[in-house]
C-alpha positions as CSV (number, residue, x, y, z in Angstrom):
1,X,-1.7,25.9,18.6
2,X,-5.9,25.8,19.3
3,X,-6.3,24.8,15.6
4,X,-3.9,22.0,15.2
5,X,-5.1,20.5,18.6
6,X,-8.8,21.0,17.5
7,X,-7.8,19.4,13.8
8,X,-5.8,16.4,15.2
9,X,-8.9,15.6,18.0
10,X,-11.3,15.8,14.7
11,X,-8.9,13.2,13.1
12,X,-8.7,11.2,16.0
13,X,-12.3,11.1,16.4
14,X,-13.3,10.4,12.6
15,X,-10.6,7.3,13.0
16,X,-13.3,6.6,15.8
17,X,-10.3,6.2,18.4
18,X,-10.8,7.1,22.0
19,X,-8.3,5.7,24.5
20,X,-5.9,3.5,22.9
21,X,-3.7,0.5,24.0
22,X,-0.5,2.3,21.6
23,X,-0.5,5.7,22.1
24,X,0.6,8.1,18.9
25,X,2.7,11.3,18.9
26,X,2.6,13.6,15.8
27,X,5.9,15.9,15.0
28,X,4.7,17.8,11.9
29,X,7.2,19.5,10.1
30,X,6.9,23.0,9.3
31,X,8.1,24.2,5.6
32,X,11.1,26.4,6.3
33,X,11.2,29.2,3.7
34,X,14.5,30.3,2.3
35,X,15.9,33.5,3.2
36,X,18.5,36.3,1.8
37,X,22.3,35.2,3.3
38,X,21.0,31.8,5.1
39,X,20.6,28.1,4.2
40,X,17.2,26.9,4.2
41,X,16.9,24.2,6.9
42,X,16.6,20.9,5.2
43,X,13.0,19.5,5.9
44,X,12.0,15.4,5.2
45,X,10.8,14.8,1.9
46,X,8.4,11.9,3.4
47,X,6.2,11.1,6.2
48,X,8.6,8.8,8.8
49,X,7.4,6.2,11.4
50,X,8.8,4.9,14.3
51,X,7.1,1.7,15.2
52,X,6.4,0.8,19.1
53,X,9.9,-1.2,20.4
54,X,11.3,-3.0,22.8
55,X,12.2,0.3,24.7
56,X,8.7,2.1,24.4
57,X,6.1,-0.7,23.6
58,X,3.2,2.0,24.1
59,X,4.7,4.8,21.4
60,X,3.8,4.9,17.7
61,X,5.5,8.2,16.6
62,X,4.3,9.8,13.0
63,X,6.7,12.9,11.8
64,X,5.0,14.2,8.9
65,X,6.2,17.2,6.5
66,X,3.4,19.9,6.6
67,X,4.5,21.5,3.0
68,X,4.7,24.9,2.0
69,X,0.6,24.5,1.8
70,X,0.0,23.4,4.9
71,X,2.2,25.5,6.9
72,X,1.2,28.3,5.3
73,X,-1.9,27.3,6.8
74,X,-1.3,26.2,10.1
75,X,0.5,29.7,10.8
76,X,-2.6,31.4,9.6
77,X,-1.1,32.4,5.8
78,X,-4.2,31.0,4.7
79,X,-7.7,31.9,5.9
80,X,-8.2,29.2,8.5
81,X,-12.4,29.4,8.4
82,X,-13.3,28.0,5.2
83,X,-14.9,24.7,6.2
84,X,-13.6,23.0,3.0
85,X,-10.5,23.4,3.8
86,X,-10.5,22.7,7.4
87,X,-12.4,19.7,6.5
88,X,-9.0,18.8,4.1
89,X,-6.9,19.5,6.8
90,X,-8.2,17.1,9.5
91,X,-8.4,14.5,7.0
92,X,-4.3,15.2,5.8
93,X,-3.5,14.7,9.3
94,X,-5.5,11.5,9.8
95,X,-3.6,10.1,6.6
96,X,-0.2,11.0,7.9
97,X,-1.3,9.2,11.1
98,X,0.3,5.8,8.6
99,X,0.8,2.7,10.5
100,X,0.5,4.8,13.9
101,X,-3.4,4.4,13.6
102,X,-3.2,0.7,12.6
103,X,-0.9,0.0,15.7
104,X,-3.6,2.6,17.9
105,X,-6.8,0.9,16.5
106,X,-5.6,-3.1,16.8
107,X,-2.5,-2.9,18.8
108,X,0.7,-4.6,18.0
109,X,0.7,-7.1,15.2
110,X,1.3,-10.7,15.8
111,X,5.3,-11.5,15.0
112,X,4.4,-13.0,11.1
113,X,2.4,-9.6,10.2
114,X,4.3,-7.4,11.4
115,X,7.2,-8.8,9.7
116,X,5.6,-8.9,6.4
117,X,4.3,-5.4,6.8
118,X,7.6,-4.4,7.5
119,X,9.4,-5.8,4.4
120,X,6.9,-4.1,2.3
121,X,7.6,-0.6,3.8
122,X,3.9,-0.9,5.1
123,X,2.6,-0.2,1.8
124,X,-0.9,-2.4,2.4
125,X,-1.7,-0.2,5.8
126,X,-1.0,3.4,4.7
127,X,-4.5,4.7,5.3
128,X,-6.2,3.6,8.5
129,X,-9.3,5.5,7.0
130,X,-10.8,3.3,3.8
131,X,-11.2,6.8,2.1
132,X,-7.8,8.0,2.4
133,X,-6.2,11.4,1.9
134,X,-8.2,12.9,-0.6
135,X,-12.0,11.5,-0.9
136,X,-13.3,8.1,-1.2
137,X,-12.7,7.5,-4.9
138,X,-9.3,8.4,-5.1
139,X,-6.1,6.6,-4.2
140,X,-2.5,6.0,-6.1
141,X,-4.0,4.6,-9.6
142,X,-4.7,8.0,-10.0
143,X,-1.3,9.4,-9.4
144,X,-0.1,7.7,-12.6
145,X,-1.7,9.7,-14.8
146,X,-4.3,9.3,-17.9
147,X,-4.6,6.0,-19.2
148,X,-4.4,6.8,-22.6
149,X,-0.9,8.4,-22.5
150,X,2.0,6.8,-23.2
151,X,3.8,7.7,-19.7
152,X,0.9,5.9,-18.1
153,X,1.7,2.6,-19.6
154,X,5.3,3.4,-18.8
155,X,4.8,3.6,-15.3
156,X,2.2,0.8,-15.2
157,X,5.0,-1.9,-16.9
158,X,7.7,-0.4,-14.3
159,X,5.9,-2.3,-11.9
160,X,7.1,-6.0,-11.2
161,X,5.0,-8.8,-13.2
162,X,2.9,-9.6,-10.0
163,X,1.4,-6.3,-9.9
164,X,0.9,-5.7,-13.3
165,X,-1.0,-9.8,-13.2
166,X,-2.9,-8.3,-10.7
167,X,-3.9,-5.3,-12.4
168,X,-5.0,-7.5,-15.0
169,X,-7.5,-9.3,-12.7
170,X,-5.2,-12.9,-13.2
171,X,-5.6,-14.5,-9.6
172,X,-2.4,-15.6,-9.1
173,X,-1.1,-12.3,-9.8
174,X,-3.0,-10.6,-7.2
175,X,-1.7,-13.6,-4.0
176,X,1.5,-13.3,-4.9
177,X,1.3,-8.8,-4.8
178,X,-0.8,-9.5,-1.7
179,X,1.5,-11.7,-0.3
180,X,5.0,-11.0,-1.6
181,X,7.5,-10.0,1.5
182,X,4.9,-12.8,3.4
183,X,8.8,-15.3,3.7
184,X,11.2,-12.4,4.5
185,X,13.1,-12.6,7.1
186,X,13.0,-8.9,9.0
187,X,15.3,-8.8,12.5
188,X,13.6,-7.1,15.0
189,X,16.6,-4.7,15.4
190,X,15.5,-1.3,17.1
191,X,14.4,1.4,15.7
192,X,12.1,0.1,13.6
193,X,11.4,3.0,11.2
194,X,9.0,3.1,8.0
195,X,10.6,6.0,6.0
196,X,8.2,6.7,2.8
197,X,9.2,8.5,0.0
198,X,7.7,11.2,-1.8
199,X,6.4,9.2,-4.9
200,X,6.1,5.8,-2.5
201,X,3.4,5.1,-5.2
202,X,6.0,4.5,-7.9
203,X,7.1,1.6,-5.8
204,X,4.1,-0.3,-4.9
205,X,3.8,-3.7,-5.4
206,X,-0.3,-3.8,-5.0
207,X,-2.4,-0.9,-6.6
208,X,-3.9,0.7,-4.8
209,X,-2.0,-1.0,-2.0
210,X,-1.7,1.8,0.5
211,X,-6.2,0.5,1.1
212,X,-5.8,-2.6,1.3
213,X,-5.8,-3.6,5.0
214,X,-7.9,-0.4,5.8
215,X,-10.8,-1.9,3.3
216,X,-10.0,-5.6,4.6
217,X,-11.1,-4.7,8.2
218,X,-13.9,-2.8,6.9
219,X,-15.3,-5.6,4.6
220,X,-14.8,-8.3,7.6
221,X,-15.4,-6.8,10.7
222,X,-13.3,-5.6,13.9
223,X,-13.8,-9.0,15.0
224,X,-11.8,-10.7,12.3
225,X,-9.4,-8.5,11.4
226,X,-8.0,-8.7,15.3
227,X,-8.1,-12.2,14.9
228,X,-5.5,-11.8,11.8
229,X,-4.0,-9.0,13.0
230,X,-2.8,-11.2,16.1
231,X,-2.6,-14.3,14.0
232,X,0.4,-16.6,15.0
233,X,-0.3,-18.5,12.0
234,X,1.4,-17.2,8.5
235,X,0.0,-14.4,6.9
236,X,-1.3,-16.5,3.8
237,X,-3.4,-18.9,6.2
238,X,-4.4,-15.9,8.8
239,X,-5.6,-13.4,5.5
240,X,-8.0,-16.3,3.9
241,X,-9.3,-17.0,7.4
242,X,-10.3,-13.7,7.6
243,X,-11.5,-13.5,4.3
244,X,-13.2,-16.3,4.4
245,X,-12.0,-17.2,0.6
246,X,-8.5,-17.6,-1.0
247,X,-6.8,-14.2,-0.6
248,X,-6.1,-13.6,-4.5
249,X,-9.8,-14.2,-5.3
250,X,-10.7,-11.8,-3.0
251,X,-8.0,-9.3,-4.2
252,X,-9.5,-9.2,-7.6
253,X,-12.6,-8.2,-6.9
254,X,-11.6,-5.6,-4.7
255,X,-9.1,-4.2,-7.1
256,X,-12.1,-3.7,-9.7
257,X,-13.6,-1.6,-7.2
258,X,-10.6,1.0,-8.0
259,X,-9.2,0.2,-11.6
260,X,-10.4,-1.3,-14.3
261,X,-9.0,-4.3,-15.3
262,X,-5.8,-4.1,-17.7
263,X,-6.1,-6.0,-21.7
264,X,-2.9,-8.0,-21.4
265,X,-3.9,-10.4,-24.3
266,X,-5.8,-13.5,-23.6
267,X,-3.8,-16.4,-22.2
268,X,-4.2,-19.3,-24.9
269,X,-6.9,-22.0,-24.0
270,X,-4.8,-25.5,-22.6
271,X,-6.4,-27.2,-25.2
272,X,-4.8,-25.2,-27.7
273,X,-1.9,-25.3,-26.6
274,X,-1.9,-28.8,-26.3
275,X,-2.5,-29.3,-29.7
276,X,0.5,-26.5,-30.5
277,X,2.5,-28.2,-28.7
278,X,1.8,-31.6,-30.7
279,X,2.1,-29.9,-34.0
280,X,5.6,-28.7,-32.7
281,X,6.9,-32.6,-31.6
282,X,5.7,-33.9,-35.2
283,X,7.6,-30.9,-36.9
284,X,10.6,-31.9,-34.9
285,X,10.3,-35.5,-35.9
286,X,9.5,-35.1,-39.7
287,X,12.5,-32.6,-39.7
288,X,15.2,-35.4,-37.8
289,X,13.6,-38.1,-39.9
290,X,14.1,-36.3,-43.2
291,X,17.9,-35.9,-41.9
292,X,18.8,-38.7,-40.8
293,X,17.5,-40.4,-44.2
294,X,19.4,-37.8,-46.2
295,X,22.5,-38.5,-44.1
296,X,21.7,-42.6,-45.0
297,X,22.0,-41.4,-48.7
């Protein structure tokens, strides 16, 4: 169809891609409408990946479900000429592009990221594109909701303690989000497919995780981020490198950039709980002593 092959060249030229080491292949799946006497074909209910293998090492393939909006539009339901939405649609299409771009832009990840990445569902590389799917501002924070409803905080505690340390600006909260899946052990058993769900926000373990490498490799350079990317060493060691500073310092300033920082209740000065725990021992002793000389009685 001339406008998805025009839309998917914009995409691949925004990504700034030309001839690529890893090539990708897009299935999109078209929305299959129900009709009178027939069963609905079942369509995905999340964009799938199939990561280059040991069979195909050149082949990154993205299947990603168009929707009832988008296919409306890509059979020409919707009036194709408005530039705003033509605009919307190459930029979809670059999103759903997943870890396919990250593998077209950098190549294959060295053996320790890709293994990370992989136990993480690549939640960190979502968006090739720093801006994402829908503008430059936006990402999953603001799928949660409004901050001053009670279902946000619901689904902001739902999250492990990491992530919710992290939203809180606490350092070591942000490393371990960062780096969590950093030890796994993931086989290199083919196929290696990244399934997402439809609300793959809910399970993120960095918020909002699904920039993070995409605005990495902007704020260092190609030049760096290739030299993690391929990085024998592990993750932890390769990320600072590139960073040039401990990678949980650097996370917390870039998560202010999306979210402001969460009121957790201030952590008691060491001083103070020096002293409480002093006050504790001497209320421990007084109590034995005033037993033990009862029990003398």
């Amino acid at each position: 169809m001339p406008l998805l092959i025009t839309a998917m060249d914009s995409a691949w030229v925004e990504l700034g891609l030309e001839e690529t080491k890893v090539r990708v292949v897009v299935i999109i799946e078209l929305s299959q409408g129900a009709r009178a006497g027939s069963t609905p074909v079942p369509t995905q209910q999340g964009d799938v990946y199939l990561e280059p293998d040991s069979t195909d090492r050149t082949t990154c393939v993205a299947l990603v479900p168009a929707g009832r909006y988008w296919t409306g539009f890509i059979l020409g339901e919707r009036t194709p000429d408005q530039a705003s939405v033509r605009s919307r649609f190459v930029r979809w299409l670059g999103a759903g592009l997943g870890p396919c771009a990250f593998y077209a832009t950098y190549g294959t990840p060295s053996r320790p990221v890709r293994r990370w990445l992989a136990a993480r569902k690549w939640d960190l590389a979502l968006y090739r594109d720093a801006y994402g799917i829908a503008g430059e501002r936006f990402s999953s924070v603001d799928l949660m909701g409004d901050p001053r409803s009670d279902w946000y905080w619901k689904s902001v505690y739902s999250f492990p303690s990491a992530t919710v340390a992290c939203l809180a600006g606490r350092t070591a909260g942000c490393r371990a989000a960062v780096l969590d899946g950093a030890d796994a052990e993931v086989g290199d058993a083919i196929p290696r497919v990244v399934r997402l769900e439809q609300r793959w926000w809910r399970t993120q373990r960095l918020l909002p995780g699904e920039r993070f490498l995409s605005d990495v490799a902007r704020a260092v350079g190609r030049d760096r981020f290739l030299r993690f990317w391929g990085s024998p060493l592990p993750v932890d060691t390769a990320l600072a490198a590139a960073l040039r500073m401990p990678v949980g310092e650097w996370t917390v300033r870039w998560q202010r950039g999306y979210v402001r920082p969460l009121r957790l209740g201030a952590a008691a000065p060491l001083g103070a709980s020096l002293l409480a725990l002093v006050l504790g021992a001497v209320a421990v002793v007084s109590v034995a002593l005033t037993a033990s000389r009862r029990q003398v009685r």
